[in-house]
MARMIGU-596813 format. One line per 10 residues: number of its first residue (from 1); their letters; for each residue x, y, z of C-alpha. Coordinates in Angstrom, 1 decimal, decimal comma. Layout:
<rs>
NUM	a	X Y Z ~ ... .
</rs>
This chain:
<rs>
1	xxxxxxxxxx	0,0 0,0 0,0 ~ 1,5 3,1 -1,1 ~ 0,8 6,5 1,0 ~ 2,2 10,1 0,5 ~ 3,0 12,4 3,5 ~ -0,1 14,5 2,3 ~ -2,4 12,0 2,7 ~ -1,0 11,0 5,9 ~ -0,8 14,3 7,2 ~ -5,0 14,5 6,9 .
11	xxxxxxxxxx	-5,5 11,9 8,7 ~ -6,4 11,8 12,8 ~ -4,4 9,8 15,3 ~ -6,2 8,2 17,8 ~ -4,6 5,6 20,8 ~ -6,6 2,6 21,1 ~ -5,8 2,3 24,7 ~ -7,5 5,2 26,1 ~ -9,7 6,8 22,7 ~ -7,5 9,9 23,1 .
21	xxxxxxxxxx	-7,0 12,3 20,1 ~ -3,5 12,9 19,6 ~ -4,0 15,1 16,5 ~ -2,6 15,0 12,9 ~ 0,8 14,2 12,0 ~ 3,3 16,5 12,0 ~ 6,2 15,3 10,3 ~ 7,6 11,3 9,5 ~ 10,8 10,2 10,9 ~ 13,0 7,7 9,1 .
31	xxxxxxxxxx	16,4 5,7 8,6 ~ 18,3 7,1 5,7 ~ 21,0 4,5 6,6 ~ 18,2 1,7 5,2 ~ 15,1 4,5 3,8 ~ 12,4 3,0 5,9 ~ 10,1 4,9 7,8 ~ 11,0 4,5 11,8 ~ 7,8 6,3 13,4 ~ 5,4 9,3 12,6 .
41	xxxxxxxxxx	5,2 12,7 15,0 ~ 2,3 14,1 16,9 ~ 2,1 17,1 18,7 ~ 2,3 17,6 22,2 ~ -0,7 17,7 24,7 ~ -1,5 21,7 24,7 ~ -2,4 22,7 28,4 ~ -2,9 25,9 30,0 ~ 1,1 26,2 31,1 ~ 2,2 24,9 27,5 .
51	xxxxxxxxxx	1,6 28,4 26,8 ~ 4,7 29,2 28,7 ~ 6,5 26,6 28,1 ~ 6,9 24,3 25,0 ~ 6,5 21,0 25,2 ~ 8,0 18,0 23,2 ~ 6,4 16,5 20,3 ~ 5,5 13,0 20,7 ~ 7,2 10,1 18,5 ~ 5,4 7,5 17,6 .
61	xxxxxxxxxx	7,3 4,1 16,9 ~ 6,0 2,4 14,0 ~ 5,6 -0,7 14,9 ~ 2,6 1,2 17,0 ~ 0,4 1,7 14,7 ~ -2,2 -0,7 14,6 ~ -4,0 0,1 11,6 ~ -4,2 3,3 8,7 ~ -7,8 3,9 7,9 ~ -9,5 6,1 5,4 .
71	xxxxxxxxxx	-9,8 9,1 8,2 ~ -7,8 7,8 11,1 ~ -4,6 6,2 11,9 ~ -5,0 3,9 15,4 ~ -2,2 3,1 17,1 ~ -1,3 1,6 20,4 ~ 0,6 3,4 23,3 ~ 0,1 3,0 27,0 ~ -0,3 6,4 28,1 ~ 2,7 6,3 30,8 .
81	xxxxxxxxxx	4,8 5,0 28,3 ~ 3,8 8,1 26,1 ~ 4,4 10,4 29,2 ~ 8,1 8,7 29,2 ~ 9,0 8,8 26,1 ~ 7,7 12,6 26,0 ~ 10,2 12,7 28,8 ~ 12,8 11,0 27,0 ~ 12,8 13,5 24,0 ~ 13,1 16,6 26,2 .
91	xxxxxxxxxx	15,9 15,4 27,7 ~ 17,1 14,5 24,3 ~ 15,7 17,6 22,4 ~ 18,8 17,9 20,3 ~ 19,5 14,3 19,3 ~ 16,5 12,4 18,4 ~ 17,2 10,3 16,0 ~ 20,8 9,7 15,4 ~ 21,2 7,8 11,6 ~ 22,1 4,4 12,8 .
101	xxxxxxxxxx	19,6 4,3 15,9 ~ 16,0 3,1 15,4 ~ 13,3 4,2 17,5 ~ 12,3 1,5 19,8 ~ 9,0 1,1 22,0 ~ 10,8 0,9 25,3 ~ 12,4 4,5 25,6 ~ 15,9 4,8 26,5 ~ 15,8 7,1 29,5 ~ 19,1 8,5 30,0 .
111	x	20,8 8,8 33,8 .
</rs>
């Protein structure tokens, strides 16, 4: 099945675990050692105090998704592992991908 960013980038992502919106896509991550896409990017929850503070987009492995509908994309995260891998990329802002690395569904939490 063949899908363009476009047509991705319409579509809603929900989590199966607890029917939460997560919103559109926001950009595709992928290994350009191999050229195959690693995980897709939501935006953070917006709360009050995001408005002072920005928060972390959330990375969604692939292996998470669950299914790509006509409208929606369903995918499967427990929302504490969400939380911690939210977590994980703050602390990590500035290296989120490195080339050789994949994205993995345990998140690497760094001491």
């Amino acid at each position: 099945m063949e899908i363009t960013f476009c047509d991705l980038r319409a579509k809603e992502v929900v989590n199966i675990c607890d029917g939460k919106r997560m919103g559109n896509i926001i950009d595709i991550v992928f290994d350009s050692c191999s050229f195959r896409v690693t995980g897709i990017v939501v935006p953070s929850e917006k709360t009050f105090f995001s408005f002072f503070k920005s928060n972390p987009d959330i990375c969604i492995p692939f292996n998470r998704i669950r299914k790509i509908g006509k409208d929606v994309i369903l995918v499967e995260l427990n929302p504490v592992a969400t939380q911690q891998q939210v977590n994980t990329m703050e602390n990590t802002e500035t290296k989120i991908l490195d080339e050789t690395q994949e994205i993995t569904t345990q998140p690497q939490i760094p001491e």
